[in-house]
ChimeraX commands (.cxc) that place a marker at each C-alpha (Angstrom):
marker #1 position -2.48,-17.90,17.47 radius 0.5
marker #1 position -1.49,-14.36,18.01 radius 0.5
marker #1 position -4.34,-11.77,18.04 radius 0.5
marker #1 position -3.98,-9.25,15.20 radius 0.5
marker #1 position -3.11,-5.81,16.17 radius 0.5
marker #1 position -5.89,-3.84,17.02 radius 0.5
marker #1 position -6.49,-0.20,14.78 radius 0.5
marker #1 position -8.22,2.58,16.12 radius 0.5
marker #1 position -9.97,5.76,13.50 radius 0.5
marker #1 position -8.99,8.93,14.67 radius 0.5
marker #1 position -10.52,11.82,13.05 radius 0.5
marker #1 position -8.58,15.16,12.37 radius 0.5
marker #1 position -11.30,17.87,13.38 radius 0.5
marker #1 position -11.50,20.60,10.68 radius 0.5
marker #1 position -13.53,23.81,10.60 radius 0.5
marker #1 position -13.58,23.33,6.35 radius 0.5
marker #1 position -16.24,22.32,4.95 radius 0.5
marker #1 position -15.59,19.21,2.69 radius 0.5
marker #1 position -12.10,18.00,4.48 radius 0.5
marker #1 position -12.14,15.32,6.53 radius 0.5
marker #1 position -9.50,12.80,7.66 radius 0.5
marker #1 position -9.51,9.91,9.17 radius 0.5
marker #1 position -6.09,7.83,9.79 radius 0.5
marker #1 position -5.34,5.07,11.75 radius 0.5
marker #1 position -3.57,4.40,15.37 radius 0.5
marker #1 position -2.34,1.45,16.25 radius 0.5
marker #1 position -2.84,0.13,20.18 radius 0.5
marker #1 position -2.46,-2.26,22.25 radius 0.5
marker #1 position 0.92,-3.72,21.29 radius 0.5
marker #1 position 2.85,-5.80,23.37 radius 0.5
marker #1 position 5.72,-3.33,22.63 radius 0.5
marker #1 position 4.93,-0.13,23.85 radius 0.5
marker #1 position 7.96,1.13,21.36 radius 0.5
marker #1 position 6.98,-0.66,18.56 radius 0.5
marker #1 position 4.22,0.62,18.62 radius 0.5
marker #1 position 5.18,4.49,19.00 radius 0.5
marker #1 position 7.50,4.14,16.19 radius 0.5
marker #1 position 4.95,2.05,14.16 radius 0.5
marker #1 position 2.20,5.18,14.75 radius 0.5
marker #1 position 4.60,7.77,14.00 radius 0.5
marker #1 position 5.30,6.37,10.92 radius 0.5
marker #1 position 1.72,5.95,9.70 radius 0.5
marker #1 position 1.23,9.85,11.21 radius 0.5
marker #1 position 4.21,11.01,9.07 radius 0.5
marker #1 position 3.01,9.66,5.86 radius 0.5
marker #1 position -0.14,10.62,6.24 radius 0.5
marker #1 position 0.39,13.92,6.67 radius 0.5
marker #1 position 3.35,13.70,3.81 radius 0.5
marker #1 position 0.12,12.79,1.49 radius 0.5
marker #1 position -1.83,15.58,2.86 radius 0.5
marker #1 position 0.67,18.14,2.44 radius 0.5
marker #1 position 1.33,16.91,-1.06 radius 0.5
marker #1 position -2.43,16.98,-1.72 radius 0.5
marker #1 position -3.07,20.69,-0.84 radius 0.5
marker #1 position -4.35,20.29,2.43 radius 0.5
marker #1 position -2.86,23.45,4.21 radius 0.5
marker #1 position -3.66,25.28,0.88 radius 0.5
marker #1 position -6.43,27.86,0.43 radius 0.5
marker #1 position -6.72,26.32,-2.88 radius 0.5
marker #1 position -8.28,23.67,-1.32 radius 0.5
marker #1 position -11.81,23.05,-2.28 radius 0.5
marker #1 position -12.12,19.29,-1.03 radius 0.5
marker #1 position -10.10,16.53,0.53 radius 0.5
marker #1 position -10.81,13.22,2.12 radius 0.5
marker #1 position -8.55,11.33,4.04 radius 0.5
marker #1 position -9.01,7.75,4.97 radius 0.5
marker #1 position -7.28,4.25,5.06 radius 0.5
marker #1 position -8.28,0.44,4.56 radius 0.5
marker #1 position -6.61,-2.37,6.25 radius 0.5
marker #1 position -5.16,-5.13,3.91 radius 0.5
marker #1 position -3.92,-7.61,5.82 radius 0.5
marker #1 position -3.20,-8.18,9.65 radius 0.5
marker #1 position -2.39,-11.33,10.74 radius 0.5
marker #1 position 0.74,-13.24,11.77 radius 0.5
marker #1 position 2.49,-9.99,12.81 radius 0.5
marker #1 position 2.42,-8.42,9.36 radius 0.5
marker #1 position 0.33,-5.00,8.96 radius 0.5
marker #1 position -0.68,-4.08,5.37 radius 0.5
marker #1 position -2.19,-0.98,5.10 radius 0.5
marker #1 position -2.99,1.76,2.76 radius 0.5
marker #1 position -3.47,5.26,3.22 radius 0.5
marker #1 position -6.11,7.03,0.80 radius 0.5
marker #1 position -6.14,10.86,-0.13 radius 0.5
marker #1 position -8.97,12.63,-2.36 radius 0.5
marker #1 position -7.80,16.17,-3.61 radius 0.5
marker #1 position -10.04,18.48,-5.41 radius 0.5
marker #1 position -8.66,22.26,-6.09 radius 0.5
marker #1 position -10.42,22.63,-9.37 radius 0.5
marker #1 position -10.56,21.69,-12.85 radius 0.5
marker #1 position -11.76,18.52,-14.59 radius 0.5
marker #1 position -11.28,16.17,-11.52 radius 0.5
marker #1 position -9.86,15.82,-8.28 radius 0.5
marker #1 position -6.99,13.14,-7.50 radius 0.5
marker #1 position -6.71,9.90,-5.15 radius 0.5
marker #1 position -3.48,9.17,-4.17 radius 0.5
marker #1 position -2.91,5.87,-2.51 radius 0.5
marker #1 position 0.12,5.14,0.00 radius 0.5
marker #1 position 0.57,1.69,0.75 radius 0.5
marker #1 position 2.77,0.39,3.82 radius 0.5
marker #1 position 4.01,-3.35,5.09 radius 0.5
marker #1 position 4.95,-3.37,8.95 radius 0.5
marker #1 position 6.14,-5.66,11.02 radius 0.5
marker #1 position 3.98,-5.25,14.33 radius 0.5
marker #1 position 6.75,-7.10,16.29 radius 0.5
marker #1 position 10.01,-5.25,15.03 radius 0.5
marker #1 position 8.60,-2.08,14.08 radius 0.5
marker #1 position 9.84,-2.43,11.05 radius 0.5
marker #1 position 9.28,-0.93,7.42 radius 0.5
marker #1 position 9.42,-3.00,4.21 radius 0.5
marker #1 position 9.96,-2.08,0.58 radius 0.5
marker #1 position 9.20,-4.47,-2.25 radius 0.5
marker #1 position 12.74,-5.94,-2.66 radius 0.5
marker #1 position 13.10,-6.68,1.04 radius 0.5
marker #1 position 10.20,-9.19,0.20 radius 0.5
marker #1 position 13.18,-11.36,-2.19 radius 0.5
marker #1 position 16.44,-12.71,-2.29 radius 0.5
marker #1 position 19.30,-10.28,-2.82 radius 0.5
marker #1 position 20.12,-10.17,-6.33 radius 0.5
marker #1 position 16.87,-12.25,-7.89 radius 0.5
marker #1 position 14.95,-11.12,-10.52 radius 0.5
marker #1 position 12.11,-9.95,-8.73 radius 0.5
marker #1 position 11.72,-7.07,-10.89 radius 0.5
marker #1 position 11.63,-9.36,-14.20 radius 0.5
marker #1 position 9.43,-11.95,-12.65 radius 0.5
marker #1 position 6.58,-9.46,-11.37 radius 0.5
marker #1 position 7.01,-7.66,-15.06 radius 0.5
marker #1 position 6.44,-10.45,-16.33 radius 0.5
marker #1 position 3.50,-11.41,-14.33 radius 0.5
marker #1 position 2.11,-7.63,-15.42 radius 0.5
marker #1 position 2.53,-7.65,-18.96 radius 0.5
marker #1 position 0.62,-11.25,-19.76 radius 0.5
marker #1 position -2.28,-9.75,-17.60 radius 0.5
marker #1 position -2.34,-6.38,-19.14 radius 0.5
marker #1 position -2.95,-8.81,-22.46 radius 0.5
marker #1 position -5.55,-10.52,-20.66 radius 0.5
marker #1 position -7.66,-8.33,-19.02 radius 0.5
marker #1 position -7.24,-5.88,-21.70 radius 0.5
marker #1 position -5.89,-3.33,-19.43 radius 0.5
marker #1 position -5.28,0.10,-21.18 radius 0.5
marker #1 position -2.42,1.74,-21.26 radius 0.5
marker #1 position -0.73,5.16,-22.08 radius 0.5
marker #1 position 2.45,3.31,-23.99 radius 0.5
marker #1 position 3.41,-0.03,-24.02 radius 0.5
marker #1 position 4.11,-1.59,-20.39 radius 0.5
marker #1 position 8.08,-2.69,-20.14 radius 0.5
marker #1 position 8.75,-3.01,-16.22 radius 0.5
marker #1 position 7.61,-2.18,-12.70 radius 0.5
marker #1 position 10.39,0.43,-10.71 radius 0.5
marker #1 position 12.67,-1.51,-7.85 radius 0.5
marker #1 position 10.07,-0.01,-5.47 radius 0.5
marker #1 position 6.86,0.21,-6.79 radius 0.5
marker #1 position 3.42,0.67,-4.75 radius 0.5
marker #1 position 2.56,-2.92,-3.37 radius 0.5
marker #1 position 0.86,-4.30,0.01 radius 0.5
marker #1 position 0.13,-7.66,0.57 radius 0.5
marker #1 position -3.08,-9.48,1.21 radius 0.5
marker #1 position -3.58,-12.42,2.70 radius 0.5
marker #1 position -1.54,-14.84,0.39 radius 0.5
marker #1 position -1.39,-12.51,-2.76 radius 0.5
marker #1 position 1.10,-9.59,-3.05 radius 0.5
marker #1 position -1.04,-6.96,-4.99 radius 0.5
marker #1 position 1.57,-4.68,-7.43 radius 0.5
marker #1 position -0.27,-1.23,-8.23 radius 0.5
marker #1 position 0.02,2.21,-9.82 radius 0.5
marker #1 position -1.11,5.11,-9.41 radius 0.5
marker #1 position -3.43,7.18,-11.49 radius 0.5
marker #1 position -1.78,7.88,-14.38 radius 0.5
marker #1 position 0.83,6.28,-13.91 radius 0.5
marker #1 position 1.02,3.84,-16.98 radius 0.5
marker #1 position -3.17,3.97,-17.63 radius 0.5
marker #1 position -5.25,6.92,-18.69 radius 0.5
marker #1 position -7.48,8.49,-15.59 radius 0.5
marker #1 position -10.80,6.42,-16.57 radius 0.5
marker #1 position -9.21,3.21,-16.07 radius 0.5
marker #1 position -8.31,3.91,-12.14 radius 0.5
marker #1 position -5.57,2.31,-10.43 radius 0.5
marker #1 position -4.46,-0.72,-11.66 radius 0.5
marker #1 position -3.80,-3.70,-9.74 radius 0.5
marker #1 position -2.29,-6.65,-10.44 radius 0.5
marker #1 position -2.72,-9.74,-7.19 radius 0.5
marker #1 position 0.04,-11.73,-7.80 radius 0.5
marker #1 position -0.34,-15.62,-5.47 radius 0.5
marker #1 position 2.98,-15.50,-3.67 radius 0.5
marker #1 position 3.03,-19.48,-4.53 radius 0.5
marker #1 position 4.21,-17.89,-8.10 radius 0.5
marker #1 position 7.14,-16.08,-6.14 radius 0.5
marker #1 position 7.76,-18.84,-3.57 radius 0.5
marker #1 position 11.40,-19.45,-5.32 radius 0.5
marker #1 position 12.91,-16.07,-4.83 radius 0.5
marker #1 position 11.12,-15.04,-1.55 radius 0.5
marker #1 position 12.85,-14.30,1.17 radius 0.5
marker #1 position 12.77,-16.46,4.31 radius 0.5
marker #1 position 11.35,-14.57,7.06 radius 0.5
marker #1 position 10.17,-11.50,5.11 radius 0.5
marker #1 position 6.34,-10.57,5.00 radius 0.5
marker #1 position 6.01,-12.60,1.87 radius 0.5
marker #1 position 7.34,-15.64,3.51 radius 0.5
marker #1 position 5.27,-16.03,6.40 radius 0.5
marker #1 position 2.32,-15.03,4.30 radius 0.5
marker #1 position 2.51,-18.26,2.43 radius 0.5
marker #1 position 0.28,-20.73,2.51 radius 0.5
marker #1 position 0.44,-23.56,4.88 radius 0.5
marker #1 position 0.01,-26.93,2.84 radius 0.5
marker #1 position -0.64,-29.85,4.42 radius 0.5
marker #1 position -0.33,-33.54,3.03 radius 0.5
marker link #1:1,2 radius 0.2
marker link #1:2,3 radius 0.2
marker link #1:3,4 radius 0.2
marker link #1:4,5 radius 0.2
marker link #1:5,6 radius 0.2
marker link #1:6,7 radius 0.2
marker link #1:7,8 radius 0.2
marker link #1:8,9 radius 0.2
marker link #1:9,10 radius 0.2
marker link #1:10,11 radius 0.2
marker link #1:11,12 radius 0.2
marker link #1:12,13 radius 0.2
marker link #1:13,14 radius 0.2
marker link #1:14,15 radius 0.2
marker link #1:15,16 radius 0.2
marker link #1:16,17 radius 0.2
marker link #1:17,18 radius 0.2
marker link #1:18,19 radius 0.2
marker link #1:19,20 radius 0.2
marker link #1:20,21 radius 0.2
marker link #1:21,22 radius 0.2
marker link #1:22,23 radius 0.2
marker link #1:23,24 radius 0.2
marker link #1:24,25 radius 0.2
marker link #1:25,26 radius 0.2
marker link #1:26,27 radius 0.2
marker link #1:27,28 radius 0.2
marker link #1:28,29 radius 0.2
marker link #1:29,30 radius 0.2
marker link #1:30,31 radius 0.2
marker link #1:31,32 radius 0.2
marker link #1:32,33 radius 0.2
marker link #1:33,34 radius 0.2
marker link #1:34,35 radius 0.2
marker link #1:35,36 radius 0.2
marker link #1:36,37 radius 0.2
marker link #1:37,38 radius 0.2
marker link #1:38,39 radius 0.2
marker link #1:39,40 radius 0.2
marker link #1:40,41 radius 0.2
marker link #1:41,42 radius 0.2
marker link #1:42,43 radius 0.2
marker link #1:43,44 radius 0.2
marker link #1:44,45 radius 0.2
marker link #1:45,46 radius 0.2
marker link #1:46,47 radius 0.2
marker link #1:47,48 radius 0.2
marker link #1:48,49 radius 0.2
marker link #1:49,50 radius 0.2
marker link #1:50,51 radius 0.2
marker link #1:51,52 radius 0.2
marker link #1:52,53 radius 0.2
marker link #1:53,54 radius 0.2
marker link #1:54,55 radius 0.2
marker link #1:55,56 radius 0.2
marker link #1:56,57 radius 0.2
marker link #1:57,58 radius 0.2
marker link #1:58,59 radius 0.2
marker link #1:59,60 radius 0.2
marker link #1:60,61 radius 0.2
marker link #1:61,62 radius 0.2
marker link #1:62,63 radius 0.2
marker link #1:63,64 radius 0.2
marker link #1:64,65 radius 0.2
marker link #1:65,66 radius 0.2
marker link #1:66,67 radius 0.2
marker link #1:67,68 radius 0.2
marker link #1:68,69 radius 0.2
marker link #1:69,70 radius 0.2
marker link #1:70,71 radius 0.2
marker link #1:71,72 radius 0.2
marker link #1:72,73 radius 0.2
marker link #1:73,74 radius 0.2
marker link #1:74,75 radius 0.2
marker link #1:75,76 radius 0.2
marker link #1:76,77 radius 0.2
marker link #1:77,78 radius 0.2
marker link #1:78,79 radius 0.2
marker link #1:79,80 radius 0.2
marker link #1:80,81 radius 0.2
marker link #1:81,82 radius 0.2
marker link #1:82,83 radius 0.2
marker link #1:83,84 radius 0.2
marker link #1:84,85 radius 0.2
marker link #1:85,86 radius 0.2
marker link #1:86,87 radius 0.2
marker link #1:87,88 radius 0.2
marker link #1:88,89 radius 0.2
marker link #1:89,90 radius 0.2
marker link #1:90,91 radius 0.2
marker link #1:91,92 radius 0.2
marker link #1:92,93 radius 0.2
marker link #1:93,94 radius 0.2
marker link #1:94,95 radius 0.2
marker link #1:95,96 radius 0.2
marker link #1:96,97 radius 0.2
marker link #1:97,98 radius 0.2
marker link #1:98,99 radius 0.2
marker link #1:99,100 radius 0.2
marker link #1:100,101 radius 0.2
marker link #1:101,102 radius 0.2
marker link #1:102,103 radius 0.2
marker link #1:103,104 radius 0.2
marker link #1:104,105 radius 0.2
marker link #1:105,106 radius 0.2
marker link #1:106,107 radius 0.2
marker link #1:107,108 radius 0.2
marker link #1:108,109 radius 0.2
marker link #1:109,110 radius 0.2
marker link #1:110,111 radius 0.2
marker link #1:111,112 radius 0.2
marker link #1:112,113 radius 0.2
marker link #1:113,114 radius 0.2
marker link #1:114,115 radius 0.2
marker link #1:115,116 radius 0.2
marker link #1:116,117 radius 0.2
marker link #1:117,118 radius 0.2
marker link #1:118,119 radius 0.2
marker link #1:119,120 radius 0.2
marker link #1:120,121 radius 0.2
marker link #1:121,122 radius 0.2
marker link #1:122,123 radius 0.2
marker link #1:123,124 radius 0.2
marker link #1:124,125 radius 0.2
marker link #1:125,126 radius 0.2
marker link #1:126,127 radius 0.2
marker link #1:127,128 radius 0.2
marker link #1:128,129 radius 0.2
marker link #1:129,130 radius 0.2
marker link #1:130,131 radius 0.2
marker link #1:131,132 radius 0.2
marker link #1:132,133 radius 0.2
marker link #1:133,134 radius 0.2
marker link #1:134,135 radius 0.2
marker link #1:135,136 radius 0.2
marker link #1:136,137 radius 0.2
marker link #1:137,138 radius 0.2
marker link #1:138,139 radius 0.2
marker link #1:139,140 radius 0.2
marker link #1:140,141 radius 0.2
marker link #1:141,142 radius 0.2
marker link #1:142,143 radius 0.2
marker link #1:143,144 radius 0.2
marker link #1:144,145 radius 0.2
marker link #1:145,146 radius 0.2
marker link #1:146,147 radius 0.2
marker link #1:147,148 radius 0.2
marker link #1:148,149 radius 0.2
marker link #1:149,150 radius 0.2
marker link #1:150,151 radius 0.2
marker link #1:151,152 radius 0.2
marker link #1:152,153 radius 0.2
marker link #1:153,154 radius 0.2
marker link #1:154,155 radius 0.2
marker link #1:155,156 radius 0.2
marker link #1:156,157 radius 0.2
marker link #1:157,158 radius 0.2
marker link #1:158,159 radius 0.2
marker link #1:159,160 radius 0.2
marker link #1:160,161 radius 0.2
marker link #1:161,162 radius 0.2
marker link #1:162,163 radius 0.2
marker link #1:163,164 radius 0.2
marker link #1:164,165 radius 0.2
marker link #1:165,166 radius 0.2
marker link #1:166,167 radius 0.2
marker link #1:167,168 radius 0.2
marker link #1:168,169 radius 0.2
marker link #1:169,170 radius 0.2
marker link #1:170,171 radius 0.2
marker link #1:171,172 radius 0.2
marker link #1:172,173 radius 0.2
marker link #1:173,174 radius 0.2
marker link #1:174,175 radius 0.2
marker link #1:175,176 radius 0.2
marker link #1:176,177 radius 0.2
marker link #1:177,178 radius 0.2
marker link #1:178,179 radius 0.2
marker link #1:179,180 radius 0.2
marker link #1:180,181 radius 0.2
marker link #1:181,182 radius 0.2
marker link #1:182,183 radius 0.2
marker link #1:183,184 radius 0.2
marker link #1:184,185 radius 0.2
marker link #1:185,186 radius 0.2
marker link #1:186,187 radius 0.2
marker link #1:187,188 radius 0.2
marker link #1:188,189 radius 0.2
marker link #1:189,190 radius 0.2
marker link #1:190,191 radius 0.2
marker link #1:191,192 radius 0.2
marker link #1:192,193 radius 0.2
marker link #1:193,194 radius 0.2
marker link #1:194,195 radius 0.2
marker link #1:195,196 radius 0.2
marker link #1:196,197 radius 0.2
marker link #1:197,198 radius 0.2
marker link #1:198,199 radius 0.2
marker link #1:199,200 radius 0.2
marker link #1:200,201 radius 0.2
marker link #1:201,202 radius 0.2
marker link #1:202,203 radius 0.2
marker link #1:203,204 radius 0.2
marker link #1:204,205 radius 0.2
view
């Protein structure tokens, strides 16, 4: 079996007190240019969350930076990116950045690269979200009616996990909601190849 790819935590020296980041660097990849274009594109959105977050601001009164690893295993990297912004008020605010790699291609996926062109992804994964919302008595700001075509998702190990971010459809106290949805439920419109796919589970008879 393939080895997963290995992560390395860099830390972005600061002379601030109360900021500190630390992001991840991929390395030793087979594919020396998979894995520059894999970094860079963990480097960019990193820093796309920091600069969103205030971090070259003098407003700036605390940030931390840091990432956890979701799944990395049969050449698919999950990973999300964490930011905690505090300039003043109430609260601060954690943004979370999730991204699905291929470590063989290099390449990016979105949500509805997981499916079949034209299925119902959308419906099916709403669906999945409402019943739980009923069930586990999520709270809500108004009454859930779908996920966007792209919404915040990584996978991990044989569950894609749907989330939002603060705010987003729940009040701050409840945190980020996530929903792990088996991707045995979504085996029908999944498409072959994509992350989803060769995260299934193997059944044997």
């Amino acid at each position: 079996m393939k080895n997963p790819a290995v992560i390395e935590t860099y830390h972005l020296s600061n002379t601030r007190p109360k900021v500190d980041v630390y992001y991840p660097v991929i390395t030793k990849l087979d594919d020396p240019k998979v894995q520059k274009k894999l970094n860079d594109v963990l480097f960019k959105e990193m820093n796309k969350l920091l600069v969103e977050n205030n971090y070259y601001e003098s407003s700036l009164v605390e940030l931390v930076a840091n990432y956890e690893v979701k799944n990395n295993q049969r050449d698919i990297l999950s990973i999300n990116l964490i930011v905690y912004s505090f300039t003043g008020g109430a609260h601060g605010m954690t943004y979370v950045k999730s991204l699905t790699l291929d470590t063989k291609t290099g390449r990016q996926y979105n949500l509805q690269d997981l499916f079949k062109p034209g299925s119902p992804y959308v419906q099916k994964i709403s669906e999945y979200i409402r019943r739980h919302i009923q069930q586990w008595k999520t709270p809500v700001l108004e009454p859930f009616t779908k996920i966007r075509p792209d919404q915040d998702f990584y996978i991990a190990d044989t569950s894609l996990v749907v989330y939002f971010q603060l705010y987003e459809i729940s009040p701050y106290v409840a945190g980020f909601p996530y929903f792990p949805i088996p991707l045995l439920d979504l085996q029908e419109i999944i498409k072959p190849n994509s992350p989803a796919d060769r995260m299934l589970p193997f059944i044997g008879f």
